[in-house]
C-alpha atoms as a printed R data frame, in Angstrom:
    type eleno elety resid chain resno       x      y       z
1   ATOM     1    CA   UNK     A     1 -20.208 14.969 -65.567
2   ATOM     2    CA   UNK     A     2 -20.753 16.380 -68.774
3   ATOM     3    CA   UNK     A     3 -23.970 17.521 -68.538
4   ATOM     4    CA   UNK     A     4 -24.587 21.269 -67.033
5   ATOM     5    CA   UNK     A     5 -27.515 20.413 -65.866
6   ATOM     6    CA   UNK     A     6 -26.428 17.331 -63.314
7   ATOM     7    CA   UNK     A     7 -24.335 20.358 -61.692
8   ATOM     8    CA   UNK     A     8 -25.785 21.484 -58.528
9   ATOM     9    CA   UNK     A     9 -25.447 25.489 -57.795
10  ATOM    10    CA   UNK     A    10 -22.708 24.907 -55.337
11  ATOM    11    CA   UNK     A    11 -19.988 23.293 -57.584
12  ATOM    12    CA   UNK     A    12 -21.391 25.848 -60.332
13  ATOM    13    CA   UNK     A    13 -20.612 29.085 -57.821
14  ATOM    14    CA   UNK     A    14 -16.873 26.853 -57.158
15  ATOM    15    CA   UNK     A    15 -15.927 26.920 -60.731
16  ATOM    16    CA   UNK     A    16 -16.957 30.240 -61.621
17  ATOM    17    CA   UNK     A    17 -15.362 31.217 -58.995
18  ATOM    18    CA   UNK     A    18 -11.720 29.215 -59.962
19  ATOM    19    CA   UNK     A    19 -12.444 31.018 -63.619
20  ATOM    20    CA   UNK     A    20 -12.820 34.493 -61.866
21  ATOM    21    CA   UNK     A    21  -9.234 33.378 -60.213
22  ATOM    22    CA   UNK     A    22  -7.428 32.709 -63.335
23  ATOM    23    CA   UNK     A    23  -8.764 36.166 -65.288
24  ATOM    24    CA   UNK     A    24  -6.763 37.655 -62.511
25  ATOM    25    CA   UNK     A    25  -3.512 35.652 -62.623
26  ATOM    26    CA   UNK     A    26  -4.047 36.244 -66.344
27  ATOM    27    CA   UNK     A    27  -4.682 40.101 -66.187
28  ATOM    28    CA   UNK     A    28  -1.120 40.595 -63.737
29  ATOM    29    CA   UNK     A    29   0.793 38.676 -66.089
30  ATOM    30    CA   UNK     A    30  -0.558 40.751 -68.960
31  ATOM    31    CA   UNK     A    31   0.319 43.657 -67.571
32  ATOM    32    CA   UNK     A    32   4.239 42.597 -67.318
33  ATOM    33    CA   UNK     A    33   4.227 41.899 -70.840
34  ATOM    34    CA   UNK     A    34   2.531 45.072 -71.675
35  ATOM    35    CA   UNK     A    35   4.761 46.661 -68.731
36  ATOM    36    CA   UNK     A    36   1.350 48.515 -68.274
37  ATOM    37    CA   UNK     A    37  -1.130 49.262 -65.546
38  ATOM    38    CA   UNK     A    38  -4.040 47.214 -66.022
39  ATOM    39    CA   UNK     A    39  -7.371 47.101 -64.048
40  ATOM    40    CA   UNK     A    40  -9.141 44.437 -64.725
41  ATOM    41    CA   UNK     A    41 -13.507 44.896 -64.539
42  ATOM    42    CA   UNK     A    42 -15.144 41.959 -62.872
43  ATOM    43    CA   UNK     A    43 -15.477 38.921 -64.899
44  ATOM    44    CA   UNK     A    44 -18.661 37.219 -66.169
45  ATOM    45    CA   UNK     A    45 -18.183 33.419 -66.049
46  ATOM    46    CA   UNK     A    46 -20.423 30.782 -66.626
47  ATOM    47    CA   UNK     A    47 -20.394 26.781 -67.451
48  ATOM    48    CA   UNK     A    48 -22.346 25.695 -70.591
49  ATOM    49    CA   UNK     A    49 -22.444 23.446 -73.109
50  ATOM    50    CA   UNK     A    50 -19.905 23.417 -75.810
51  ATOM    51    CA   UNK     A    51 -22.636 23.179 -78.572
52  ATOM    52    CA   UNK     A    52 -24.481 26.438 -77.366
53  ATOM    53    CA   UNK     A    53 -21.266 28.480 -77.382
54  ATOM    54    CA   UNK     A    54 -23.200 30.660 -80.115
55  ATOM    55    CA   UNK     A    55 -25.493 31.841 -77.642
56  ATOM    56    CA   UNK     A    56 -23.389 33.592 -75.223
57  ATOM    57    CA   UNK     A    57 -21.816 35.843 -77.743
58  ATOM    58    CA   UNK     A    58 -22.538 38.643 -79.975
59  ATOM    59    CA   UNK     A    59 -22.865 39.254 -83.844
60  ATOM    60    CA   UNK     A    60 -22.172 35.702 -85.144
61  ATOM    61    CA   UNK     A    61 -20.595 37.215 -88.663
62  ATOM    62    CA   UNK     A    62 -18.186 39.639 -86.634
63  ATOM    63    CA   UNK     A    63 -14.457 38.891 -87.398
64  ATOM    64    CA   UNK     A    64 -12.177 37.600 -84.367
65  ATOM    65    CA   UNK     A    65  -8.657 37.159 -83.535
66  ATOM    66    CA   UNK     A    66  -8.518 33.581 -81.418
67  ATOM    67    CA   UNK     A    67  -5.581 32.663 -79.764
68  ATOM    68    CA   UNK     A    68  -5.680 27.918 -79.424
69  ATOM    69    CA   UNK     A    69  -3.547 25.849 -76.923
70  ATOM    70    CA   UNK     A    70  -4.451 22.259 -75.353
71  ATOM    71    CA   UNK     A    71  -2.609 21.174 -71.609
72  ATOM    72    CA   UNK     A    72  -1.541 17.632 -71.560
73  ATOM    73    CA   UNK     A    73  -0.239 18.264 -68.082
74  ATOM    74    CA   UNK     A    74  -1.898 17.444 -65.054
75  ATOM    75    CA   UNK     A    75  -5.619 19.503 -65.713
76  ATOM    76    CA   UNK     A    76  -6.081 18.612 -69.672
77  ATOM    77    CA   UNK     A    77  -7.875 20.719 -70.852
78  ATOM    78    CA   UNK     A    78  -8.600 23.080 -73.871
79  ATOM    79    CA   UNK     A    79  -8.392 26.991 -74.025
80  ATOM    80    CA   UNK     A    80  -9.032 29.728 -76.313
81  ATOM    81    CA   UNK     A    81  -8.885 33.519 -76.261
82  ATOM    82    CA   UNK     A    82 -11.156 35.528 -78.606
83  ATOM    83    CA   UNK     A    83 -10.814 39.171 -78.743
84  ATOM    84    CA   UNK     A    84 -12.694 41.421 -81.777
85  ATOM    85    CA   UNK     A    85 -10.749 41.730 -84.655
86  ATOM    86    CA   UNK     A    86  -9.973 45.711 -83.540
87  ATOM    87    CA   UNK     A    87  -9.089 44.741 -79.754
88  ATOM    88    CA   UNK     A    88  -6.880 42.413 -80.748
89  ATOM    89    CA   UNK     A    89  -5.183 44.448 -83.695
90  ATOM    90    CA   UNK     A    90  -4.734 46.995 -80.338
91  ATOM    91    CA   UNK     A    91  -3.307 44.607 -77.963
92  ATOM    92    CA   UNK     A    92  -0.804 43.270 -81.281
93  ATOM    93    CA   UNK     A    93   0.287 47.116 -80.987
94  ATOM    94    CA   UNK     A    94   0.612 47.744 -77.650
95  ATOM    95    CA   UNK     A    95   2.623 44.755 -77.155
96  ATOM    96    CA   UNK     A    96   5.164 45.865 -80.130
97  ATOM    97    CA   UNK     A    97   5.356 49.269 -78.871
98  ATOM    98    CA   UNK     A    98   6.719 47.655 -75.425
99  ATOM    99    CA   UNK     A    99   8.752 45.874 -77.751
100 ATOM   100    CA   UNK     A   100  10.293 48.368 -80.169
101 ATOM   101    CA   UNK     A   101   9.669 51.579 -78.459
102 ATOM   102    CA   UNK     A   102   7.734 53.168 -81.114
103 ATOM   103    CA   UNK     A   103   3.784 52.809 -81.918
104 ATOM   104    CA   UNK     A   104   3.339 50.650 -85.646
105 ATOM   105    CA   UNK     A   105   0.004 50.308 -87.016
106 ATOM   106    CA   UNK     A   106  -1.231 46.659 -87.888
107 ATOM   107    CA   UNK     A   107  -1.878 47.266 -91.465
108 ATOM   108    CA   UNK     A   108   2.079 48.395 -91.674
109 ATOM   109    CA   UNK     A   109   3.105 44.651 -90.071
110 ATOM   110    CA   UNK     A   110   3.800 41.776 -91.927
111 ATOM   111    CA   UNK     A   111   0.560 38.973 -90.996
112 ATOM   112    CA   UNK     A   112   3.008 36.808 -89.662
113 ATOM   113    CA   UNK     A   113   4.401 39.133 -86.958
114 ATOM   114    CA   UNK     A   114   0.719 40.018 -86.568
115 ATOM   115    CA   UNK     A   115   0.333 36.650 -85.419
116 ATOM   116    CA   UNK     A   116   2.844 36.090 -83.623
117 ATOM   117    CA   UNK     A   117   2.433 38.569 -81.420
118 ATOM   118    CA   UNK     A   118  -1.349 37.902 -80.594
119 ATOM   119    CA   UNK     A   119   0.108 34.224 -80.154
120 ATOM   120    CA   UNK     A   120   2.189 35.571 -77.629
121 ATOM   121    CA   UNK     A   121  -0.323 37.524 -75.845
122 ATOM   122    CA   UNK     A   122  -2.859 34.454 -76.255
123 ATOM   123    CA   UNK     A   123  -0.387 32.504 -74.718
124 ATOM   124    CA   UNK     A   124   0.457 34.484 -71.822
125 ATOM   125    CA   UNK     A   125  -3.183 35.063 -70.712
126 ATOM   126    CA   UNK     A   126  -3.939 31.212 -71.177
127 ATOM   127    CA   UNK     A   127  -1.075 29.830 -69.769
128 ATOM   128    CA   UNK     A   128  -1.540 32.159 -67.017
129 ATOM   129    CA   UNK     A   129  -4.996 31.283 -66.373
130 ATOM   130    CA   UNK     A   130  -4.055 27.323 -66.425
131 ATOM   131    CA   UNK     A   131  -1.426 28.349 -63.943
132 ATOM   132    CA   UNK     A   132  -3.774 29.387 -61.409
133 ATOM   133    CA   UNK     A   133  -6.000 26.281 -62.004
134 ATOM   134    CA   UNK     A   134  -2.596 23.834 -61.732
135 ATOM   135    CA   UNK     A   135  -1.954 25.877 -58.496
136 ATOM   136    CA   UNK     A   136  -4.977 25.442 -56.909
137 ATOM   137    CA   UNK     A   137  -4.665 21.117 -57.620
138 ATOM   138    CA   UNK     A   138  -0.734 20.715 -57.287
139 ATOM   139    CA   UNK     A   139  -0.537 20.232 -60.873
140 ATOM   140    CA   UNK     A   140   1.689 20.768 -63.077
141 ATOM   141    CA   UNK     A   141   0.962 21.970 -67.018
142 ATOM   142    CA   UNK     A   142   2.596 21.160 -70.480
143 ATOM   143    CA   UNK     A   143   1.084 23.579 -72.860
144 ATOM   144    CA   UNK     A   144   0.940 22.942 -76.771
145 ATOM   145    CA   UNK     A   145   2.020 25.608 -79.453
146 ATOM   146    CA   UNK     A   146  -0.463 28.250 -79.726
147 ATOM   147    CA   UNK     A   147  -2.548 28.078 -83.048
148 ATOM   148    CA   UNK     A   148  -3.950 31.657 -84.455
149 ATOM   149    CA   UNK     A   149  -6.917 32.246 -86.704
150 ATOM   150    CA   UNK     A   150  -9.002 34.911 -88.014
151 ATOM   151    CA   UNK     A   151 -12.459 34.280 -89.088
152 ATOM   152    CA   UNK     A   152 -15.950 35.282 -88.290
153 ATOM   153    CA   UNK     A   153 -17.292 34.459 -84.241
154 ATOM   154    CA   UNK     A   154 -19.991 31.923 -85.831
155 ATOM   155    CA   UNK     A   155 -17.141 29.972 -87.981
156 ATOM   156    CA   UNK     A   156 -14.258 30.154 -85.101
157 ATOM   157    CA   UNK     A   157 -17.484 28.679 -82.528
158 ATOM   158    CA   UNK     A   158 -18.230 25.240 -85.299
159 ATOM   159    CA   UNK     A   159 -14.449 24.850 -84.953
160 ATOM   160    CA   UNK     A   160 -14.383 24.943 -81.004
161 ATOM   161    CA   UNK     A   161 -17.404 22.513 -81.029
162 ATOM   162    CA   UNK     A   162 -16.339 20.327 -83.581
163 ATOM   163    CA   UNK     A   163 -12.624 19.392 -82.596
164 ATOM   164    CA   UNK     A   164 -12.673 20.019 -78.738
165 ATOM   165    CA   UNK     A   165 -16.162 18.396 -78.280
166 ATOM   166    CA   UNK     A   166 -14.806 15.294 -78.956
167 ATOM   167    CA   UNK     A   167 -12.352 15.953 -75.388
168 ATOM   168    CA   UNK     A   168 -15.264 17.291 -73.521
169 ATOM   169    CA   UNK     A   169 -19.106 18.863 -73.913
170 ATOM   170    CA   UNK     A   170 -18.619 21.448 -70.976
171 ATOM   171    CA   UNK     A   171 -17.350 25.028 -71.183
172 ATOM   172    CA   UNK     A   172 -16.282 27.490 -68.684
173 ATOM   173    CA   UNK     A   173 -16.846 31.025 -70.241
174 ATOM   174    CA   UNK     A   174 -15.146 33.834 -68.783
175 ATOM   175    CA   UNK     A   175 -15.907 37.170 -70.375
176 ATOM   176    CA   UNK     A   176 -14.200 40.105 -68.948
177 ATOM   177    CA   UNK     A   177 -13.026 43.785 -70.258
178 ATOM   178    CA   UNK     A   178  -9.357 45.700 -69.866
179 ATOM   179    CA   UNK     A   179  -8.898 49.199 -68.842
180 ATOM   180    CA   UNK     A   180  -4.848 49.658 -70.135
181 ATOM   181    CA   UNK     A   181  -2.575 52.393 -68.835
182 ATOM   182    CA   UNK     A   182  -2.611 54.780 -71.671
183 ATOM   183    CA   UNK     A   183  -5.357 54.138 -73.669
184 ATOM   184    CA   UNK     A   184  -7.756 57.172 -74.389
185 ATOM   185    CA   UNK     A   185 -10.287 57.438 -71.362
186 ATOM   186    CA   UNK     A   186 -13.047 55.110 -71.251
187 ATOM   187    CA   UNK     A   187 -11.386 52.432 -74.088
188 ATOM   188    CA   UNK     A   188 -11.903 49.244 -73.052
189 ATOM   189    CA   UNK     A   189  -9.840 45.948 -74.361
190 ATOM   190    CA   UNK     A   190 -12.765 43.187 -74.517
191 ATOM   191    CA   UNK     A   191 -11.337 39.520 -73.622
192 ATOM   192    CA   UNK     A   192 -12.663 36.061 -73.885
193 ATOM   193    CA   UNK     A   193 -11.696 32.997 -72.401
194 ATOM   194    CA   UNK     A   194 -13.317 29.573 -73.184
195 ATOM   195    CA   UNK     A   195 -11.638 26.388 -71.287
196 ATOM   196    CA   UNK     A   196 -13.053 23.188 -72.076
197 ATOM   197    CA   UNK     A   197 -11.796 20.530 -69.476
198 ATOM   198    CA   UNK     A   198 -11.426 16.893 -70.039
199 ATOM   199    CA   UNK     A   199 -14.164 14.784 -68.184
200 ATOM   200    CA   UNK     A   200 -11.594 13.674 -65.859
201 ATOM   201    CA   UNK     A   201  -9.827 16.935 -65.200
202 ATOM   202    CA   UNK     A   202 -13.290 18.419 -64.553
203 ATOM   203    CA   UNK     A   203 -13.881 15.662 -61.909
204 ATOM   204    CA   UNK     A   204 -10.389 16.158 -60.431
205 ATOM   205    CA   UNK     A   205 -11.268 20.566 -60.140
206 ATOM   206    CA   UNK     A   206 -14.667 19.252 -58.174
207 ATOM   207    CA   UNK     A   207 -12.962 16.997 -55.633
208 ATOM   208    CA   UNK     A   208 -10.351 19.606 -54.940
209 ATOM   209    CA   UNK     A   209 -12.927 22.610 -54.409
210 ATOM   210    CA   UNK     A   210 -14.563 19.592 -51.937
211 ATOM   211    CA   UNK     A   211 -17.883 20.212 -54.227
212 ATOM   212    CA   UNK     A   212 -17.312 16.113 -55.348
């Protein structure tokens, strides 16, 4: 079942919903790393195919932070998290603030503790979200070492299409925004979550939501 369109509305509505699910598992656990209040606005999630990734986004030449991992566990699948280049710079400092007790901007960090700390905050929200998922089945999960890159939406989207398409040609999209405990009013940390399940593992999520 590879094909959105041979889904019928009812096992659409059940995997949106299992996506909606995981962006809250994944916003809690955030906000124990953080050691912040987060609220969490309602997620948009949607299944479509890999190749039209392009479409559901915004300004194909803006730069991102994304955040890789592939489950070989019981639900394989592939994940990524891709925040703005400026959200995730933010989320790299709030994170070291918990950390070190003191506020450092990005452009005084080395890259690779940059990185390292948006793989860490990748990490939690995916493994988090895969968590919910391997909850729901019985399942359990082992997750791969996160991979980090920076690069322009349009360039980061080829990449997605071209080495995870060969695992599967369905996405689950789940598009959501942060409010953090002391952040300036009305800032907002944007997140995006992209899990593209193996044919099998997608079958397995349908006969467990009794949609199959």
């Amino acid at each position: 079942m590879s094909d959105i369109a041979s889904f019928n509305a009812l096992q659409l509505d059940a995997i949106k919903e299992v996506g909606n699910i995981g962006t809250g598992n994944a916003a809690t656990a955030l906000s124990g790393l953080l050691s912040r209040m987060i609220h969490m606005e309602v997620p948009k999630t949607e299944m479509v195919s890999i190749y039209e990734l392009g479409e559901h986004y915004g300004d194909p030449l803006q730069i991102v932070g994304a955040v890789f991992v592939r489950s070989l566990g019981g639900f394989q699948c592939s994940l990524i998290f891709i925040q703005n280049e400026e959200d995730a710079n933010l989320m790299v400092e709030l994170l070291l603030k918990q950390q070190f007790g003191t506020f450092i901007p990005v452009g005084e960090i080395p890259q690779e503790m940059t990185d390292s700390a948006l793989s860490e905050v990748g990490n939690i929200v995916l493994s988090s979200f895969l968590n919910a998922i391997n909850m729901l089945l019985g399942t359990q999960h082992q997750i791969s070492v996160p991979g980090v890159a920076h690069d322009m939406l349009s360039s980061i989207l080829d990449v997605v299409a071209s080495i995870y398409g060969q695992m599967g040609e369905t996405a689950l999209l789940v598009n959501t925004e942060l409010r953090v405990e002391g952040l300036e009013e009305g800032r907002k940390i944007s997140g995006h979550i992209i899990l593209i399940p193996d044919p099998d593992a997608l079958e397995l999520l349908l006969k467990k939501l009794k949609v199959m």
